[in-house]
The first five atom37 places (N, CA, C, CB, O) and aatype in JSON, in Angstrom:
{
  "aatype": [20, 20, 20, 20, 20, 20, 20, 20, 20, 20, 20, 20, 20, 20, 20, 20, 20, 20, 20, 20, 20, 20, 20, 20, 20, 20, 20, 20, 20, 20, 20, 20, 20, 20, 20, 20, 20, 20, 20, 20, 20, 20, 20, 20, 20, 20, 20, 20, 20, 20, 20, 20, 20, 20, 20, 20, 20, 20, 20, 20, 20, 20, 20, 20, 20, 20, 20, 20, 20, 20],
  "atom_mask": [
    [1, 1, 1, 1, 1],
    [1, 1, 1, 1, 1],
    [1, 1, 1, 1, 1],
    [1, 1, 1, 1, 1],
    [1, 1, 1, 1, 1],
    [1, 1, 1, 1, 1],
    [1, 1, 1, 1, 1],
    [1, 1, 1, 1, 1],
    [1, 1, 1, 1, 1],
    [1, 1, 1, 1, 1],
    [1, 1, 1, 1, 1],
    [1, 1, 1, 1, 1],
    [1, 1, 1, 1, 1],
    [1, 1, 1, 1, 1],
    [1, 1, 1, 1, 1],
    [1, 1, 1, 1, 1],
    [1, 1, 1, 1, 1],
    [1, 1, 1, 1, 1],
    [1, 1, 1, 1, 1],
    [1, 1, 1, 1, 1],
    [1, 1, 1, 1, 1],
    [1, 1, 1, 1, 1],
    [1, 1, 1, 1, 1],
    [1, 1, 1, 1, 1],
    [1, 1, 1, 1, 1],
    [1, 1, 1, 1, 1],
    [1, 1, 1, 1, 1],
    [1, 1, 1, 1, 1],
    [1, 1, 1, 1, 1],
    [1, 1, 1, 1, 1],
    [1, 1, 1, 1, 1],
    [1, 1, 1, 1, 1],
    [1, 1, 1, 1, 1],
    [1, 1, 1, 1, 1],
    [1, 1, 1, 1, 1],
    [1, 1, 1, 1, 1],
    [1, 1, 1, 1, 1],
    [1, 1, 1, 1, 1],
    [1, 1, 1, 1, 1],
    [1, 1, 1, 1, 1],
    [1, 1, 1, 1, 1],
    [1, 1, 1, 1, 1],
    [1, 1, 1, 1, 1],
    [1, 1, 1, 1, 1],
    [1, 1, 1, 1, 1],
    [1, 1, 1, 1, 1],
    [1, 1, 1, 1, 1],
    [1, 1, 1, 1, 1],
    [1, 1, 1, 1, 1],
    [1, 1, 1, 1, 1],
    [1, 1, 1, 1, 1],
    [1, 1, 1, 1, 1],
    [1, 1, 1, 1, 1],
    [1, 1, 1, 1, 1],
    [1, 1, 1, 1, 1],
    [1, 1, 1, 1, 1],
    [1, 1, 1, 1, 1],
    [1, 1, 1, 1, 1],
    [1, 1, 1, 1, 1],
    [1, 1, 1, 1, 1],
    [1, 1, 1, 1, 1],
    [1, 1, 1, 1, 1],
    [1, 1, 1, 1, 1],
    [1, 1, 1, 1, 1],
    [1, 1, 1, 1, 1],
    [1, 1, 1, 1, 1],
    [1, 1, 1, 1, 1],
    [1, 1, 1, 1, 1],
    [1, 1, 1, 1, 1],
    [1, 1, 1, 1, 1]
  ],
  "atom_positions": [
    [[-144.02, -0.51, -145.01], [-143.73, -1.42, -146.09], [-142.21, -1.45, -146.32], [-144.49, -1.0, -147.39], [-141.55, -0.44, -146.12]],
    [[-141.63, -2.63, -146.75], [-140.51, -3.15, -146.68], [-140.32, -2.91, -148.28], [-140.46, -4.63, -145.98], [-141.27, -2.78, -149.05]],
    [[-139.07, -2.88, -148.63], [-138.71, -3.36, -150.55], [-137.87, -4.84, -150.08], [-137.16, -1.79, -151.83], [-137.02, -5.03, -149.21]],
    [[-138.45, -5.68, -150.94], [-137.46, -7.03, -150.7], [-137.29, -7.5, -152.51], [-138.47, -8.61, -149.44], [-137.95, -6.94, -153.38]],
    [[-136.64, -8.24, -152.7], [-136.25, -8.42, -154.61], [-136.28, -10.06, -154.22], [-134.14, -7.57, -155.55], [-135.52, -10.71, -153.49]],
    [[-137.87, -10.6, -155.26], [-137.94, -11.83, -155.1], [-138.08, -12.42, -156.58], [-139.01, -12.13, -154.14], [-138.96, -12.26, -157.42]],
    [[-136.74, -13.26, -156.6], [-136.57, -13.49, -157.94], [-136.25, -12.74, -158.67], [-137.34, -13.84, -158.43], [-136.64, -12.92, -159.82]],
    [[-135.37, -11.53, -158.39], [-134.89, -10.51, -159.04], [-135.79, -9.34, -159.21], [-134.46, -10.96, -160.17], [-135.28, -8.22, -159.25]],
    [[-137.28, -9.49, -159.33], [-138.55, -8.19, -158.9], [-138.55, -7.63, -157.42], [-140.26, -8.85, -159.05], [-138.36, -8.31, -156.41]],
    [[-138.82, -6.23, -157.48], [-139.37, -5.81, -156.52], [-140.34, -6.38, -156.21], [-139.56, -4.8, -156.57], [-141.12, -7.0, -156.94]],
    [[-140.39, -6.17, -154.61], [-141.66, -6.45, -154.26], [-141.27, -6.01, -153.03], [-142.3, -7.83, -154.48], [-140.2, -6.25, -152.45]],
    [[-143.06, -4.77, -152.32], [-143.6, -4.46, -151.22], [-144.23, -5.46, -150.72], [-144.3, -3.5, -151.29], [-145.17, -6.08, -151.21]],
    [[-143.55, -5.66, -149.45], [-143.91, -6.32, -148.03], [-144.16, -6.04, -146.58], [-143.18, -6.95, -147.85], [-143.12, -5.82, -145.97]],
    [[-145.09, -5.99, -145.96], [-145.01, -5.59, -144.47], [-144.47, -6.44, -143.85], [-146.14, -5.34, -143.81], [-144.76, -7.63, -143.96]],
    [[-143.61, -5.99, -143.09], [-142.55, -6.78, -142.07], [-143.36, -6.45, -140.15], [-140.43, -5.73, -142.36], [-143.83, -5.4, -139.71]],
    [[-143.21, -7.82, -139.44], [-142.92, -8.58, -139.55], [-143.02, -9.67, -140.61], [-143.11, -8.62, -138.81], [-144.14, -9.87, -141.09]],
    [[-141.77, -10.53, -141.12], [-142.26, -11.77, -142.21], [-141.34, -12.53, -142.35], [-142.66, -11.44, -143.63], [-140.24, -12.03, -142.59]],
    [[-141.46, -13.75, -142.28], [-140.51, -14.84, -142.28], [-140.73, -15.5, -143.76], [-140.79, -15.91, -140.98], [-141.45, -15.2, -144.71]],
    [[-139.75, -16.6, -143.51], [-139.88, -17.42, -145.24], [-141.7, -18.07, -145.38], [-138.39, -19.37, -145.34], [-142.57, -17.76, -146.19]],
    [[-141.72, -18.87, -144.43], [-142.72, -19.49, -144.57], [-144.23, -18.61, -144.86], [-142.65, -20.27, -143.44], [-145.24, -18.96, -145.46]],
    [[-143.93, -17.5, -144.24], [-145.35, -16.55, -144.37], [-145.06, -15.84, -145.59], [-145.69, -15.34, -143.02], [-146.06, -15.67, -146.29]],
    [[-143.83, -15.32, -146.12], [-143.83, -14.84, -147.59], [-144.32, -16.02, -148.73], [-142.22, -14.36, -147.94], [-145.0, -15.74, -149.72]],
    [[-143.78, -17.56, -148.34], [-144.05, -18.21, -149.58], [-146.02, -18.35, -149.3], [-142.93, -19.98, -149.71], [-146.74, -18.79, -150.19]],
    [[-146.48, -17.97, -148.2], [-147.59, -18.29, -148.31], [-148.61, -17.31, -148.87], [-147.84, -18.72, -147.25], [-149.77, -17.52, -149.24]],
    [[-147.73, -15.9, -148.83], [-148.48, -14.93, -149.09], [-148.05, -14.3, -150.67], [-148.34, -13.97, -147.86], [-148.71, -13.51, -151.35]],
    [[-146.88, -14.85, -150.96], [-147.01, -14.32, -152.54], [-147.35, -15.87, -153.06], [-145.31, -13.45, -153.39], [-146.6, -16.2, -153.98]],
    [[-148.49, -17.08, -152.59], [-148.94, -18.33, -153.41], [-148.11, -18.66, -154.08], [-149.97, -18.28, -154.21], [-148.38, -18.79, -155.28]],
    [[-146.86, -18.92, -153.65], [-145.89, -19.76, -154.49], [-146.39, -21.34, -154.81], [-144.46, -19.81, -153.64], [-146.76, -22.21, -154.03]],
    [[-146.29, -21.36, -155.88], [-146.68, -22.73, -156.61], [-146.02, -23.86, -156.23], [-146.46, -22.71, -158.02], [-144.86, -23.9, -156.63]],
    [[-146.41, -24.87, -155.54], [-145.83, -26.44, -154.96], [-145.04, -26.37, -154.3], [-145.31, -27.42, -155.74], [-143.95, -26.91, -154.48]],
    [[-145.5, -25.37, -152.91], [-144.39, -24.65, -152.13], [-143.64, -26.39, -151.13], [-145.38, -23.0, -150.79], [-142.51, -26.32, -150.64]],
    [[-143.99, -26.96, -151.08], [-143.56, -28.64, -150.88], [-142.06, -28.95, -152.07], [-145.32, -29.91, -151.51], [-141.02, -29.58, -151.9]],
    [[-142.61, -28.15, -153.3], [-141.23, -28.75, -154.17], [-140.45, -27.92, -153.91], [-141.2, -28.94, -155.75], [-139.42, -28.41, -154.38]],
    [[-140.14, -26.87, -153.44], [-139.64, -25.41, -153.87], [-138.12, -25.25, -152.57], [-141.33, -23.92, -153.56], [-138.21, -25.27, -151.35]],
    [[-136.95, -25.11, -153.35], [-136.06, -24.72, -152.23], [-135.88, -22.81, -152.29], [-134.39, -25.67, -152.5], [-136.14, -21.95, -153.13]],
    [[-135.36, -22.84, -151.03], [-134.85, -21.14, -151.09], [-133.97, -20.57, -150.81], [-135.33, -20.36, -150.57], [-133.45, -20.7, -149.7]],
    [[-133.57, -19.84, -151.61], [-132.52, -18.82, -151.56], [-132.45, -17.17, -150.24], [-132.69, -18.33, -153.2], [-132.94, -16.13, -150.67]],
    [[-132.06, -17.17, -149.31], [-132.27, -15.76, -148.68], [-130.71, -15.36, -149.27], [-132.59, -15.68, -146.69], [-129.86, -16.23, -149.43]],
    [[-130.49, -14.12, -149.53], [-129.06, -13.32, -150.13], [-128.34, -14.4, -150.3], [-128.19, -12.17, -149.15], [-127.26, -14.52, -149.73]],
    [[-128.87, -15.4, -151.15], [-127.5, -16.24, -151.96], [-127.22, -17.28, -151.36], [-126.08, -15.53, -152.06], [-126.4, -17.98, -151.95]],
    [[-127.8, -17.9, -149.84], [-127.64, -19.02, -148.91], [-129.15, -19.81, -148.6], [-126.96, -18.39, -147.48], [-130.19, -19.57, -147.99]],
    [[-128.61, -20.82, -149.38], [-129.81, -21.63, -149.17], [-130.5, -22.14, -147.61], [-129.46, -22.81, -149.92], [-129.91, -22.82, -146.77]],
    [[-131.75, -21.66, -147.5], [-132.58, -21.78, -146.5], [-132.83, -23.24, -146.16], [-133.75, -21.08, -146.79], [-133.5, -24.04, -146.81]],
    [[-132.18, -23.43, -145.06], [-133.04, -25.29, -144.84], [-134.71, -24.71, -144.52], [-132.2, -26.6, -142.79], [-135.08, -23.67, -143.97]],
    [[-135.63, -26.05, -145.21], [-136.94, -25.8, -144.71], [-137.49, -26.28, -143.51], [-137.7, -26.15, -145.51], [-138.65, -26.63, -143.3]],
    [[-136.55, -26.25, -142.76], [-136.87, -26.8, -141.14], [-136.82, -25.31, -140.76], [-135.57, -28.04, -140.17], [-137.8, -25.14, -140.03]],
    [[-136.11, -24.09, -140.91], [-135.39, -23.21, -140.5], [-136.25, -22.04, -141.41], [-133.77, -23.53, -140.71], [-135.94, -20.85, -141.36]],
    [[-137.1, -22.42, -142.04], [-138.51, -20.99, -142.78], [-138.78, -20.67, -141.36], [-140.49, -21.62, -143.93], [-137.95, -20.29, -140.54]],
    [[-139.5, -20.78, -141.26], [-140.21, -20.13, -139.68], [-139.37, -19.36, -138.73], [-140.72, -21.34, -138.67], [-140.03, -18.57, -138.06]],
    [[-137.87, -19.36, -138.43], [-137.46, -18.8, -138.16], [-136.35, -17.95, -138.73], [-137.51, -19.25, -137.54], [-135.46, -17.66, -137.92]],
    [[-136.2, -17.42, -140.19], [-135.62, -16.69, -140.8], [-136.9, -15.85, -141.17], [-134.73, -17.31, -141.77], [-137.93, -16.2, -141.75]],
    [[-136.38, -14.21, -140.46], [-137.28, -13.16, -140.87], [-136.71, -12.24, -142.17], [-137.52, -12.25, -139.57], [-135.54, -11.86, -142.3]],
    [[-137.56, -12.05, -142.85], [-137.03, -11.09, -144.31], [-136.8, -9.68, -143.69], [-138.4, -10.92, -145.76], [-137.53, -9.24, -142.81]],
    [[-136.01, -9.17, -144.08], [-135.69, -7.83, -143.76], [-135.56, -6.69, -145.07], [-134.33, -7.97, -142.97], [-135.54, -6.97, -146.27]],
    [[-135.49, -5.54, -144.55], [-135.4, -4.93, -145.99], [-134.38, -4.63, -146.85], [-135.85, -3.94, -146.0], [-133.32, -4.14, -146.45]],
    [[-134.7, -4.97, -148.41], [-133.48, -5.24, -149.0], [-132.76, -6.55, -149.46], [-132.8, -4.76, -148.26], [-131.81, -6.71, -150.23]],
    [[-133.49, -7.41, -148.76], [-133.4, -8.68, -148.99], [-133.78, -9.71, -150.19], [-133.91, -8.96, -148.15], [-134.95, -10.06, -150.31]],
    [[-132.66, -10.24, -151.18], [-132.95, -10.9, -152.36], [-133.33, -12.45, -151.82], [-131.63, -10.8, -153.45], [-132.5, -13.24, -151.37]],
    [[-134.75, -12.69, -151.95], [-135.34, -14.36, -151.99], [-135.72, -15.06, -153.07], [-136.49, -14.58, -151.3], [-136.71, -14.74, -153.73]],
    [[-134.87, -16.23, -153.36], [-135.11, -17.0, -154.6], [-135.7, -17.86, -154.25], [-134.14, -17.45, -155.34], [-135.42, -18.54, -153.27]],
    [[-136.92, -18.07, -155.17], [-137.81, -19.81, -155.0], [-137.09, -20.31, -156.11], [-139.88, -20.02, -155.3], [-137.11, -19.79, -157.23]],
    [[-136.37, -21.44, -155.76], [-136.24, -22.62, -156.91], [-136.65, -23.71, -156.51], [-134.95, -22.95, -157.4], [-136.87, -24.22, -155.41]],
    [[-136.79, -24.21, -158.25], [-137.46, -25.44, -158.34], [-136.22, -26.31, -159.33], [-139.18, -25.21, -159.1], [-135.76, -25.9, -160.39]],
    [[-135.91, -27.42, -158.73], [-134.99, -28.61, -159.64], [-135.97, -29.63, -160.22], [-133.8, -29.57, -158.62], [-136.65, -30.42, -159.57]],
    [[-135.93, -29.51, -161.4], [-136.52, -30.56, -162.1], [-135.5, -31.8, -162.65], [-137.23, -29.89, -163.25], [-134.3, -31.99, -162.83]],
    [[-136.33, -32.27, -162.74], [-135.58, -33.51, -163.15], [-135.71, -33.87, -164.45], [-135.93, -34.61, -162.43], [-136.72, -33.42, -164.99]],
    [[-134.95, -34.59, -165.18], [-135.14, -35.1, -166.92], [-133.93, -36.1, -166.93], [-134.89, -33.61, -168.38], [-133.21, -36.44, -165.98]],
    [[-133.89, -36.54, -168.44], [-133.04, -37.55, -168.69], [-132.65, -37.4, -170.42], [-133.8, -39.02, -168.2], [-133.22, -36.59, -171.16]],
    [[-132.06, -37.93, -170.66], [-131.62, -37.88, -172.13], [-132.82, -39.33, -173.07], [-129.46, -38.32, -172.12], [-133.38, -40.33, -172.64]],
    [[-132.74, -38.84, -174.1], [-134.06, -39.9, -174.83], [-132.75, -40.69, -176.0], [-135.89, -38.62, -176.03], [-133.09, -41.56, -176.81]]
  ]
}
């Protein structure tokens, strides 16, 4: 088991694991809307599948919403 900090929590992971198999395995919510962070550099999502998490590694899911002034 790996320590990786997702979204600022710990979290145990078995490695091998790439982006695409972490967002699938911690059920990230509207993983279609969702960009990512690996240590502070945003992940293109062409390029999940081949970025592997390693240990120690901070991954951010964000989400940009959108709004407007009323």
């Amino acid at each position: 088991m790996a320590k990786i900090y997702v979204n600022g929590e710990a979290q145990e992971v078995a490695l091998p694991l790439n982006v695409t198999q972490l967002i699938k395995q911690l059920l990230v919510e509207n993983p279609e809307m969702v960009s990512v962070q690996v240590n502070e550099e945003f992940a293109e999502r062409e390029d999940w599948n081949n970025i592997e998490v390693k240990e120690g590694d901070k991954v951010d899911f964000l989400y940009f919403m959108g709004g407007g002034a009323r």
